[in-house]
LUMKOL-713650 format. One record per residue: residue in three letters; x negated, y negated, z negated of N, C-alpha, C in turn. Coordinates in steps of 0.05 Angstrom, whole numbers, padded with zeros to 5 digits, always signed. Layout:
ALAXYZXYZXYZ
...
end
This chain:
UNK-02958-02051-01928-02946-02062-01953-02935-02090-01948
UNK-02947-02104-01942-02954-02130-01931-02922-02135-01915
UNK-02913-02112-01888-02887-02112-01868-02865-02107-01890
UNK-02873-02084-01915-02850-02083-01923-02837-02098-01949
UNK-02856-02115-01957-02853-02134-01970-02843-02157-01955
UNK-02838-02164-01931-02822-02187-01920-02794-02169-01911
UNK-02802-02143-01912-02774-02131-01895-02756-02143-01927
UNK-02760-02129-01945-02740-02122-01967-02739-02148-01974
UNK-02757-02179-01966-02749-02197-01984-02720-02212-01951
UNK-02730-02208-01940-02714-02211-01913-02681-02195-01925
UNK-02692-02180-01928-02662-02161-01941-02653-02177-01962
UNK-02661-02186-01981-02649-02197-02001-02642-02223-02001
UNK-02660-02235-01987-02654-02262-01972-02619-02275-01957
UNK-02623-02240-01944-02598-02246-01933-02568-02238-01950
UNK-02579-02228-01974-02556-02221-01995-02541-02244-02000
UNK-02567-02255-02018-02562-02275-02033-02544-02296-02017
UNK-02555-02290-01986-02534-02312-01968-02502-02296-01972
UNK-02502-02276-01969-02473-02267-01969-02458-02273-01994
UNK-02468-02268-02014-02457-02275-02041-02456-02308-02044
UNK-02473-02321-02030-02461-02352-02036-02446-02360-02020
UNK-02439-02346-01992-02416-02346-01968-02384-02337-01984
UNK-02398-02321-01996-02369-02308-02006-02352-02321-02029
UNK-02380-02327-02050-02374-02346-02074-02352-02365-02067
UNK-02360-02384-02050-02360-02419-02036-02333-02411-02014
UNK-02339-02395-02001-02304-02390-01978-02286-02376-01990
UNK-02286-02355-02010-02275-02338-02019-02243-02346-02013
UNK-02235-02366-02018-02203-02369-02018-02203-02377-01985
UNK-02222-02387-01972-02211-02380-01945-02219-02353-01932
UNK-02225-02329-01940-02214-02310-01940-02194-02291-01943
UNK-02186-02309-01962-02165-02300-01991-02128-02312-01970
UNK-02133-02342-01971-02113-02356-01958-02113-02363-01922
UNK-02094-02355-01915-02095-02364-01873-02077-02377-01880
UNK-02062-02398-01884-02034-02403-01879-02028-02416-01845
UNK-02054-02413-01824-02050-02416-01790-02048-02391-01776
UNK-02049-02368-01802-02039-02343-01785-02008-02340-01779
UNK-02008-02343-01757-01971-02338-01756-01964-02306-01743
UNK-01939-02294-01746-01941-02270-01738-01906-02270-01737
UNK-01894-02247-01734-01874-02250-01729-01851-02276-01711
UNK-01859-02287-01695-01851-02315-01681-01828-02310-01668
UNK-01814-02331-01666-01790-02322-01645-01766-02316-01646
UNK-01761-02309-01671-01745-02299-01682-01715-02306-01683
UNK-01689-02306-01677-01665-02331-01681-01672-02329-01713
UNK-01654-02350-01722-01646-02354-01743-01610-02347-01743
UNK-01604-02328-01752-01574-02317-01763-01558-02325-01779
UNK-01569-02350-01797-01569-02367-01829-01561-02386-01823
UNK-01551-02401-01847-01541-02428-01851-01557-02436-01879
UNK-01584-02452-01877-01598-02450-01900-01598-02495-01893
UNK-01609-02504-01907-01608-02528-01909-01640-02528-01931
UNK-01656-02556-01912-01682-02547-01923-01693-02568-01938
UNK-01699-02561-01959-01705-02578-01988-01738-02576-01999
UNK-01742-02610-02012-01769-02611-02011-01774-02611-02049
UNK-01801-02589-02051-01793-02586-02083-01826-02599-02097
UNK-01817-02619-02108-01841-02631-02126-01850-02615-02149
UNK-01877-02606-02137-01898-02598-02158-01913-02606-02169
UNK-01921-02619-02164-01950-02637-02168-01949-02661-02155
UNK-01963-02690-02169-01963-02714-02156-01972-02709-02129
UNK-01954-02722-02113-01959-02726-02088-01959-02697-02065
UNK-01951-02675-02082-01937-02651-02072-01919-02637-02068
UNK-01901-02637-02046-01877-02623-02052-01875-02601-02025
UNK-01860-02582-02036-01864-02551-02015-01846-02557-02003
UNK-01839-02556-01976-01824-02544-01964-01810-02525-01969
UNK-01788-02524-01960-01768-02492-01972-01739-02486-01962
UNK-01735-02472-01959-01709-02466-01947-01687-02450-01972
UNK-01668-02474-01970-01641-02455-01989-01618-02441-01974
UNK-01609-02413-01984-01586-02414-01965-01567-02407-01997
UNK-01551-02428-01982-01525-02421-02015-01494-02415-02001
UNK-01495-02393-02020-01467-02387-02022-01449-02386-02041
UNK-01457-02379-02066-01439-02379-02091-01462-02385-02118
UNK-01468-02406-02118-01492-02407-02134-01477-02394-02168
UNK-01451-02399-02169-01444-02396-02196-01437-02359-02199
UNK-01428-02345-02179-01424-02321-02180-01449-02306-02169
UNK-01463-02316-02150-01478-02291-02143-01513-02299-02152
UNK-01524-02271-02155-01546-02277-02160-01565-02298-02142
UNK-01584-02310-02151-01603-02317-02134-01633-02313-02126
UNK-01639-02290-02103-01668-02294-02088-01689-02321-02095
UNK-01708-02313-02100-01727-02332-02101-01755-02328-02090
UNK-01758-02328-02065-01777-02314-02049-01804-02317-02045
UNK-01828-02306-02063-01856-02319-02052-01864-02304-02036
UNK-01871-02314-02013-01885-02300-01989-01920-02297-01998
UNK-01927-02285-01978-01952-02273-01976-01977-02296-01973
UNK-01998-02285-01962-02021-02302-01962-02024-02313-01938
UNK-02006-02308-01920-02014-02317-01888-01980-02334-01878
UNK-01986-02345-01855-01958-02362-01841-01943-02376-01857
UNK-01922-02381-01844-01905-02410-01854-01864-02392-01851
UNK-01857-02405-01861-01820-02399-01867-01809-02389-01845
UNK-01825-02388-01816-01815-02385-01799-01829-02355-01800
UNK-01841-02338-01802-01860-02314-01804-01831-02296-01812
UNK-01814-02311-01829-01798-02288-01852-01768-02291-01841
UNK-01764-02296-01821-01734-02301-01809-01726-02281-01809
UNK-01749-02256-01800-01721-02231-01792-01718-02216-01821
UNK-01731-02225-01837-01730-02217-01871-01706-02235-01880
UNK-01705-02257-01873-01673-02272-01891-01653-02266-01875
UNK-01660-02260-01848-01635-02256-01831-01620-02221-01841
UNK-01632-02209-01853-01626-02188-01862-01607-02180-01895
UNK-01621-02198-01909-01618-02206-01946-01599-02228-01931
UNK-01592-02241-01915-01570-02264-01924-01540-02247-01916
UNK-01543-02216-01901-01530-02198-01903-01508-02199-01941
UNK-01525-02202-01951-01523-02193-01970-01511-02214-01998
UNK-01486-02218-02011-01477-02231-02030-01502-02250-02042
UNK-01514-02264-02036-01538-02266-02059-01543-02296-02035
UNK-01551-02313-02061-01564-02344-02057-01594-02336-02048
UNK-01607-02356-02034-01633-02343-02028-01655-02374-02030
UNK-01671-02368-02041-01687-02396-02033-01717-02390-02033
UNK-01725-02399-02005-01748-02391-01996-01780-02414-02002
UNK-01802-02413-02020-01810-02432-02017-01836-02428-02002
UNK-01848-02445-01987-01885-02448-01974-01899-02468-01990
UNK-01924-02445-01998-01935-02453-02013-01956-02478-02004
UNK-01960-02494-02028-01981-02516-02018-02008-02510-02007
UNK-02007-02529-01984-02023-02510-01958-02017-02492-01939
UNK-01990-02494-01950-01979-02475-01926-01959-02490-01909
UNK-01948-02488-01887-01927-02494-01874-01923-02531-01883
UNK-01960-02545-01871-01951-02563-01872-01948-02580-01897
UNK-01947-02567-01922-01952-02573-01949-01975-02593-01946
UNK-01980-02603-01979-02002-02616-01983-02017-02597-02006
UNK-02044-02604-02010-02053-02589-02030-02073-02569-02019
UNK-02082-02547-02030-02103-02524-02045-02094-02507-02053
UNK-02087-02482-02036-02075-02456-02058-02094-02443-02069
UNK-02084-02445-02101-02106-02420-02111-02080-02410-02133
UNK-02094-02391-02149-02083-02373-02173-02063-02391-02182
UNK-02073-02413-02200-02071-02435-02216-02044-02452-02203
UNK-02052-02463-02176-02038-02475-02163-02010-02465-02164
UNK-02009-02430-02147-01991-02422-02138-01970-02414-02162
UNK-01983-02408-02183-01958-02400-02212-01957-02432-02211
UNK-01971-02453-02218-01954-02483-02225-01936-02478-02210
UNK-01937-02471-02172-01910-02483-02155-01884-02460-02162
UNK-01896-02437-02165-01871-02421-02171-01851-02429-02201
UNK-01874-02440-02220-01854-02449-02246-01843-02474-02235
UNK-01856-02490-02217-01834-02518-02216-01814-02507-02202
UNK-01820-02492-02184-01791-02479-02177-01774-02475-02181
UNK-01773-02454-02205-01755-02438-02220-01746-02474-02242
UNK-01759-02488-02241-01749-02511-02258-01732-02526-02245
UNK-01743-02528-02214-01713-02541-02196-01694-02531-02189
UNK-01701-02496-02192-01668-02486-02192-01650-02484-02216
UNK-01664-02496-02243-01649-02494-02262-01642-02519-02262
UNK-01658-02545-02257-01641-02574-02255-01611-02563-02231
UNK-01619-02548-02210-01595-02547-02193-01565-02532-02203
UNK-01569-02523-02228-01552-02510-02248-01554-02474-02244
UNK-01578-02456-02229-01580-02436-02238-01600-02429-02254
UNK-01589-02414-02275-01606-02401-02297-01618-02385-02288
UNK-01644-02375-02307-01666-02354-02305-01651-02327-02307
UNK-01629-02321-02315-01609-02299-02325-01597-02292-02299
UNK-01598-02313-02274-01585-02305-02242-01608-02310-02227
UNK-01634-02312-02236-01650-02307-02209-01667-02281-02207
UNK-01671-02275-02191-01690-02249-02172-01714-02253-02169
UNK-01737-02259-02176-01765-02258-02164-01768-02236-02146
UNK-01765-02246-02126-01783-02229-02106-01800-02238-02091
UNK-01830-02220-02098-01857-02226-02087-01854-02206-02054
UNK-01878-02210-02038-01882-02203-02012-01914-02208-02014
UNK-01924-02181-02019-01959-02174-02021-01974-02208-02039
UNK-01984-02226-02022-01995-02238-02048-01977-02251-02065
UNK-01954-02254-02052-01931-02266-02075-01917-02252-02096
UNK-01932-02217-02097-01924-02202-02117-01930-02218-02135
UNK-01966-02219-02131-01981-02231-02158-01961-02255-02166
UNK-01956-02263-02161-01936-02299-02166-01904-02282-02190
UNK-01899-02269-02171-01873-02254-02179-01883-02237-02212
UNK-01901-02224-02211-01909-02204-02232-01915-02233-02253
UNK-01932-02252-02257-01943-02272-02273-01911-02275-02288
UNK-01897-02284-02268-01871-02294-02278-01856-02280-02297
UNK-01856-02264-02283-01833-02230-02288-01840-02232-02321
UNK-01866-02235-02332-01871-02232-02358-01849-02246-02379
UNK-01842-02274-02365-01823-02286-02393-01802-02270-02391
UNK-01791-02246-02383-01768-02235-02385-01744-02243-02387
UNK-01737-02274-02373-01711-02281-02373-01700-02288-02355
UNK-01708-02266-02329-01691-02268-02304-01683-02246-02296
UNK-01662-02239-02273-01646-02219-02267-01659-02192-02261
UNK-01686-02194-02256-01700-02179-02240-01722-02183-02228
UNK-01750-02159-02218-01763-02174-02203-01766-02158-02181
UNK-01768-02152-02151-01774-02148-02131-01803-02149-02123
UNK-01823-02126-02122-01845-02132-02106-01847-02113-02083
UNK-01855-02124-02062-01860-02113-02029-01888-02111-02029
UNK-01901-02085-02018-01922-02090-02013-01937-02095-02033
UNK-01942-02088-02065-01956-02105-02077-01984-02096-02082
UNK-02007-02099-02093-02034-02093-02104-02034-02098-02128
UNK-02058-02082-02133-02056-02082-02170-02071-02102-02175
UNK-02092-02112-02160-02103-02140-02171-02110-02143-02146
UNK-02125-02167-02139-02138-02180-02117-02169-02166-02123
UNK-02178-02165-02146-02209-02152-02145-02204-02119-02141
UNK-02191-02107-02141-02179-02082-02135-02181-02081-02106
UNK-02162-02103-02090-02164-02101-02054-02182-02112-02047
UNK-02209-02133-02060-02222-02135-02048-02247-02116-02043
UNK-02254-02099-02065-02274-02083-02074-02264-02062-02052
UNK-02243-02052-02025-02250-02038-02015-02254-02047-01986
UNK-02246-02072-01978-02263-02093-01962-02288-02101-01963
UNK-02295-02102-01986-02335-02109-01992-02348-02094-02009
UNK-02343-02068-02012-02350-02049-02036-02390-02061-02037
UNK-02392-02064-02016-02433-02077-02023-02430-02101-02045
UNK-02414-02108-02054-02407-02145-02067-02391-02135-02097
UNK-02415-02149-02111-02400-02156-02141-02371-02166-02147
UNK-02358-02153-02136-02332-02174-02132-02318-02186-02160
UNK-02325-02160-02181-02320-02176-02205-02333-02203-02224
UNK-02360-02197-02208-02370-02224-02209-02366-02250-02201
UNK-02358-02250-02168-02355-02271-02149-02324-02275-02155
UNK-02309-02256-02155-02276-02273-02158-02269-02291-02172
UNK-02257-02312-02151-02239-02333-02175-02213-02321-02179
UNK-02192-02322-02152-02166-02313-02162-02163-02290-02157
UNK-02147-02276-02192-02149-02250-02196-02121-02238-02186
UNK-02105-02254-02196-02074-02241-02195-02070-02215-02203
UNK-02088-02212-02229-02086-02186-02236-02051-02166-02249
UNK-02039-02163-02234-02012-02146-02232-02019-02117-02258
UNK-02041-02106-02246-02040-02076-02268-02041-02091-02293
UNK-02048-02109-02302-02045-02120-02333-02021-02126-02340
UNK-02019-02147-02321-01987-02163-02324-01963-02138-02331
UNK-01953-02125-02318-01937-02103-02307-01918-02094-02339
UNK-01939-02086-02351-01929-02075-02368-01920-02097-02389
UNK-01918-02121-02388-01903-02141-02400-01880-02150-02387
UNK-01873-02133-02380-01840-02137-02354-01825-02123-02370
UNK-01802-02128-02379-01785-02108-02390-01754-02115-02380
UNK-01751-02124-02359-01732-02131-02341-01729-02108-02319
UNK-01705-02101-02303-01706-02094-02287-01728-02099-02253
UNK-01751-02074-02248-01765-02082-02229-01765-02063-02198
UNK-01762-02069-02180-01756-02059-02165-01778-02051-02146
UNK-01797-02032-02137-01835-02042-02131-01824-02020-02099
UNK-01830-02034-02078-01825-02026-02044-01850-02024-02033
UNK-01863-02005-02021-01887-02006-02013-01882-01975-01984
UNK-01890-01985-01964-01902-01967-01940-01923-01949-01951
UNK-01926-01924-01944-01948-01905-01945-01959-01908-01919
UNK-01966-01924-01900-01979-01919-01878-01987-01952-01885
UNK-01989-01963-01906-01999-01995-01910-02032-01991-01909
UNK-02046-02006-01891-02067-02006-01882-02081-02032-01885
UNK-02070-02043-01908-02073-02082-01917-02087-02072-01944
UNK-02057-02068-01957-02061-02059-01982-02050-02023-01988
UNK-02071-02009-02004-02066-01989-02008-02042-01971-02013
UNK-02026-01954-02008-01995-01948-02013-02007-01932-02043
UNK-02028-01932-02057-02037-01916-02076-02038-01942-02098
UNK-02041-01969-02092-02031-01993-02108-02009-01996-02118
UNK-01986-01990-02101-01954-02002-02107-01956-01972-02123
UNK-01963-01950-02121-01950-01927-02139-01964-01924-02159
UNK-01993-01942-02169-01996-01945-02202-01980-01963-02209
UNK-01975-01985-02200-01959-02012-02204-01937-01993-02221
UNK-01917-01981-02204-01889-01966-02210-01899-01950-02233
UNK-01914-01935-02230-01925-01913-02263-01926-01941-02278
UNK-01939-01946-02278-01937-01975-02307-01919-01985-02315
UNK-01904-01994-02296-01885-02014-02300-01855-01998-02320
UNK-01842-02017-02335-01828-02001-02362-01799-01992-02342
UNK-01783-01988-02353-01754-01982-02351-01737-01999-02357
UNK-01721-02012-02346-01712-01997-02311-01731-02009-02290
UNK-01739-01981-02282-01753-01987-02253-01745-01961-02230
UNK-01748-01977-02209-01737-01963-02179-01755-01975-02161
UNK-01754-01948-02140-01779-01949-02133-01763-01947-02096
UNK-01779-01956-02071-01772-01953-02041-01795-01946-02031
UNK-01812-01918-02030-01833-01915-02027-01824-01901-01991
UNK-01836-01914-01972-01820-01906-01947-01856-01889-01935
UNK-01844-01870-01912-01864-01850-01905-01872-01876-01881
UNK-01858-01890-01867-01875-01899-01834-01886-01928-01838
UNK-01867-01941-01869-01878-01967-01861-01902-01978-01863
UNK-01911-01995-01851-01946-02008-01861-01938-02033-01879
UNK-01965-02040-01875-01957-02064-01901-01935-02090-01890
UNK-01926-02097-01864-01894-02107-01862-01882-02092-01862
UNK-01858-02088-01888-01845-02070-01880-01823-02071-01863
UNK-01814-02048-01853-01785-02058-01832-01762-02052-01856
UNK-01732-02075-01846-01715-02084-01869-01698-02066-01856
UNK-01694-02044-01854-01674-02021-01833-01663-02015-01866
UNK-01640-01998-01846-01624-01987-01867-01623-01984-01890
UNK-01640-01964-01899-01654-01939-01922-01670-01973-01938
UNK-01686-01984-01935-01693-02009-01948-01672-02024-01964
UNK-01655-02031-01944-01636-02057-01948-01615-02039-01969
UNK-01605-02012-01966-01595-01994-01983-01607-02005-02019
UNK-01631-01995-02015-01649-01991-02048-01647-02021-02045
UNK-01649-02042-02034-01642-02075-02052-01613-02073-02055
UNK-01597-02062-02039-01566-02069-02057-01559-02053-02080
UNK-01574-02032-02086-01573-02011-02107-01583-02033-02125
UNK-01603-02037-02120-01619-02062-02143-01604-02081-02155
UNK-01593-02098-02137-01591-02116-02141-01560-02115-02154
UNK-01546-02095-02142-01514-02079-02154-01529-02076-02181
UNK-01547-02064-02194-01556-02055-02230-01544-02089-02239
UNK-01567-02111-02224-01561-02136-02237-01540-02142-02242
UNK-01514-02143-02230-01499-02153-02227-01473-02142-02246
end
């Protein structure tokens, strides 16, 4: 009795360590911005790179590429949870194919930034954003949100005030306690989470045109996420549900097709 009374407090001992490991790091789990991936890449663009004040003593890095700010729509790109502006080259080198202004931002903490990304943080930098592209003279009525897996959540938050052209999500999840619960199914995760980015709520307060792109071989985030996302989400919605891609998707043909269809509705 005596052995298995230290085994099971030994067992719980070591819980309690995991749950306060998880509590306390959680967002460096959550956030890499020193993972880099995609490297190497040329740059095909003519973008000019601009620094955007969010917060005292913070400003993002970001890359614009302009072409017709007054005729064509404008991209507004939140990237994911990992790397820096350079990760997404062969993604702009693709979309700058395409009639459309693009402006890429890295989030604080990322790419060299100053700051702490969390929930909180990341919608402040995406609204100051969308506030410096309206000081730059485009309206909410010519921009695009498009998210890229954790920058859905950023993109969906937004998407709600309904007064932009569209929203774009790649890759997205229905919440962050959703993808984490099949990473730690042993862990209260509804307990321990701070940032939710809960999307299956949000979703259905979109009544804008949404466009939801997701791989069935995504092995990040579930391809069974982006296709409740799309059932929820209202009308007009279009969907790029591809059979090979994983969670990067590749920007080939059949892709880049369903964004000019998209982005042709806006326009």
């Amino acid at each position: 009795m005596k052995y298995l009374y230290i085994t099971l407090s030994s067992i719980f001992l070591a819980y309690v360590i995991i749950l306060l490991f998880t509590y306390f790091y959680q967002r460096n789990l959550l956030y890499h911005p020193s993972e880099n991936n995609y490297q190497g890449d040329n740059i095909n663009f003519n973008y000019q790179e601009v620094f955007i004040d969010v917060d005292e003593n913070i400003k993002l890095k970001s890359w614009i590429i302009k072409k017709d700010l007054r005729n064509f729509k404008t991209i507004l790109f939140f990237h994911g949870n990992a790397g820096d502006l350079s990760n997404r080259i062969h993604k702009l080198n693709k979309l700058n194919k395409l009639d459309i202004n693009i402006l890429i931002i890295s989030w604080r903490g990322f790419s060299g930034n100053l700051g702490a990304p969390t929930e909180k943080n990341l919608y402040q930098d995406a609204k100051k954003t969308v506030q410096w592209l309206n000081d730059y003279g485009v309206e909410n009525k010519n921009i695009v949100l498009y998210g890229e897996s954790l920058g859905t959540g950023v993109a969906t938050e937004l998407g709600q005030d309904n007064s932009f052209a569209g929203v774009i999500l790649e890759s997205p999840f229905t919440s962050i306690a959703d993808a984490a619960k099949i990473y730690y199914p042993y862990l209260p995760i509804d307990l321990l989470i701070k940032d939710r980015y809960d999307s299956s709520k949000k979703i259905k307060n979109i009544n804008i045109p949404i466009l939801i792109m997701h791989g069935k071989k995504d092995d990040v985030v579930p391809f069974k996420m982006g296709v409740e996302l799309f059932d929820k989400a209202n009308q007009p919605k279009f969907s790029y549900f591809s059979e090979n891609d994983d969670h990067m998707m590749e920007f080939n043909d059949q892709l880049m097709n369903s964004l000019r269809k998209f982005l042709g509705f806006n326009t």
